[in-house]
N, C-alpha and C positions, 0 to 999 in steps of 0.2 A: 394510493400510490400506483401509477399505471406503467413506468418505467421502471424498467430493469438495467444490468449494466449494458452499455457502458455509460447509461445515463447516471447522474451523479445523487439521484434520488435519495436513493438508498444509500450512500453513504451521507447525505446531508439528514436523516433520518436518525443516523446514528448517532450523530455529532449534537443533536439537539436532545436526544435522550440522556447522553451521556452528559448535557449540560457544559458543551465547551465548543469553541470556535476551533478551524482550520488546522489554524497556528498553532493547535496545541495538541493536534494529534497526530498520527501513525498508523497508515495503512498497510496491514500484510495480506498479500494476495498471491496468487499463481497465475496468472492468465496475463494478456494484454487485455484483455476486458475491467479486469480489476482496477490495475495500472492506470487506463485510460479514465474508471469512474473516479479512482481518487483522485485524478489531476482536474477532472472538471469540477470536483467539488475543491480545488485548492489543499487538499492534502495530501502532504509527504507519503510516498509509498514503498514499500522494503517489500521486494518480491524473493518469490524464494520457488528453483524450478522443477517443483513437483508435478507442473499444471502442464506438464507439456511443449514448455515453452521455453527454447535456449535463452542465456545470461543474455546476448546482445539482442535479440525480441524484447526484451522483457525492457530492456537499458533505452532501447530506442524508443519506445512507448510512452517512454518518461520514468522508470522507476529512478529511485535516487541511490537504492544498493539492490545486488543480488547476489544470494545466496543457492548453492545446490541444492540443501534438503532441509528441513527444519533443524536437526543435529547441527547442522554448519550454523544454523542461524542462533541455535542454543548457547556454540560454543563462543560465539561474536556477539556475546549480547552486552559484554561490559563494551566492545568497542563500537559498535555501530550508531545507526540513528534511534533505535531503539532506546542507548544507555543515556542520548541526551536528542531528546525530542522538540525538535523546533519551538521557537516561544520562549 
């Protein structure tokens, strides 16, 4: 693999390891690099802005929700894309 992000390599790597398409997973990331590699691999992204990166960077990049810190994203986890995962 000679790609990094925001090439979608690496997440199509993931998605074949873990034995599932797209549409069945859930990307969390901090960056617009993240954001950016899950959309060109076609998966859902939930960022969360640890990485430097304010809620509307992160929302214009393509994530589908964003969260402050992990804790916010802990306490949202019965509501968000996490609790019902595309698919």
């Amino acid at each position: 693999m000679s790609a990094t992000k925001p090439a979608p390599d690496l997440v199509r790597a993931a998605l074949e390891r873990a034995g599932t398409g797209p549409e069945h997973a859930v990307f969390v990331g901090d960056t617009v690099w993240d954001v950016t590699a899950a959309n060109r691999a076609r998966v859902a992204c939930v960022a969360v802005e640890s990485g430097g990166f304010a809620a509307q960077e992160l929302l214009g990049a393509g994530a589908a929700e964003v969260h402050r810190d992990t804790g916010e994203l802990l306490a949202d986890l019965d509501r968000g894309l996490l609790a019902r995962p595309p698919g």
